[in-house]
N, C-alpha and C positions, 0 to 999 in steps of 0.2 A: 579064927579064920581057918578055913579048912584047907590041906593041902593042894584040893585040884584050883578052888578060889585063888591062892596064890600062888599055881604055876599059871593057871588063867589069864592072870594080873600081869606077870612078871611077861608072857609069849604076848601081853596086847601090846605091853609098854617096848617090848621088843621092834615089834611090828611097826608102830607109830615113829620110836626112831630110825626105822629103816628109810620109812616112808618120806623124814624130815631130813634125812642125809640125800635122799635123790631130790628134791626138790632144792636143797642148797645148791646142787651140784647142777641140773639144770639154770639155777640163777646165776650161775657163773660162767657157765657154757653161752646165757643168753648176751651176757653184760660182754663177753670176747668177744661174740658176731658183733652186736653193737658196737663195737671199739674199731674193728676191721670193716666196716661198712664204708668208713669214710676212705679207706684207701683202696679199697678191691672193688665196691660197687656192692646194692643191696642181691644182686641174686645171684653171684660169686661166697658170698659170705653165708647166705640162707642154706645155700644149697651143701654145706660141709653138715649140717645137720638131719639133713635128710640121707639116711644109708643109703646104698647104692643095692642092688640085687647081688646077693651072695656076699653080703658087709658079717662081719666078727660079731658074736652075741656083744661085745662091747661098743657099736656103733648101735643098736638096736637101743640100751640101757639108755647111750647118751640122748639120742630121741625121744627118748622115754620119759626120763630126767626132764628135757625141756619141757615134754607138755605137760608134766606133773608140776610144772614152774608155771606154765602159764594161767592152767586151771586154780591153782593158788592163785594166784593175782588176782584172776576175775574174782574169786570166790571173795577172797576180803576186801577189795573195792567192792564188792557189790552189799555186803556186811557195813561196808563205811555211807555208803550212800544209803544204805537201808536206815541205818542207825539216823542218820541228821535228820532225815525225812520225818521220822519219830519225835525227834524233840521240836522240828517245828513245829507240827499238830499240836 
């Protein structure tokens, strides 16, 4: 294997866990709002994840985080509903 193939290799497998740390981290962010909906009301609790105008590049990440969580979601339910469809055919 040649050196740029395995710095290649080595910057995707990077990438991919970066990209799987903000999506856990969105799943977590999402399961709080969840948690605090019952006491605070659904759009007291939505509304902590939408930045505000002039929010910290770390309000921006955690936004980010959620919809990089929610786009996961869809994507493997919609893999899981593809999949059965298949074997009932």
């Amino acid at each position: 294997m040649s050196a740029r193939a395995l710095v290649s290799q080595w910057l995707a497998r990077a990438v991919l866990l970066l990209l799987w740390s903000f999506v856990a981290w969105g799943t977590l962010l999402l399961l709080l709002t969840l948690g605090s909906v019952a006491g605070e009301g659904l759009r007291t609790a939505l509304s902590r994840l939408v930045p505000p105008s002039g929010a910290s590049v770390w309000a921006w990440v955690n936004a980010l985080s959620v919809a990089l969580a929610v786009a996961a979601g869809l994507v493997a339910g919609g893999l899981v509903v593809s999949g059965r469809r298949r074997r009932e055919s």
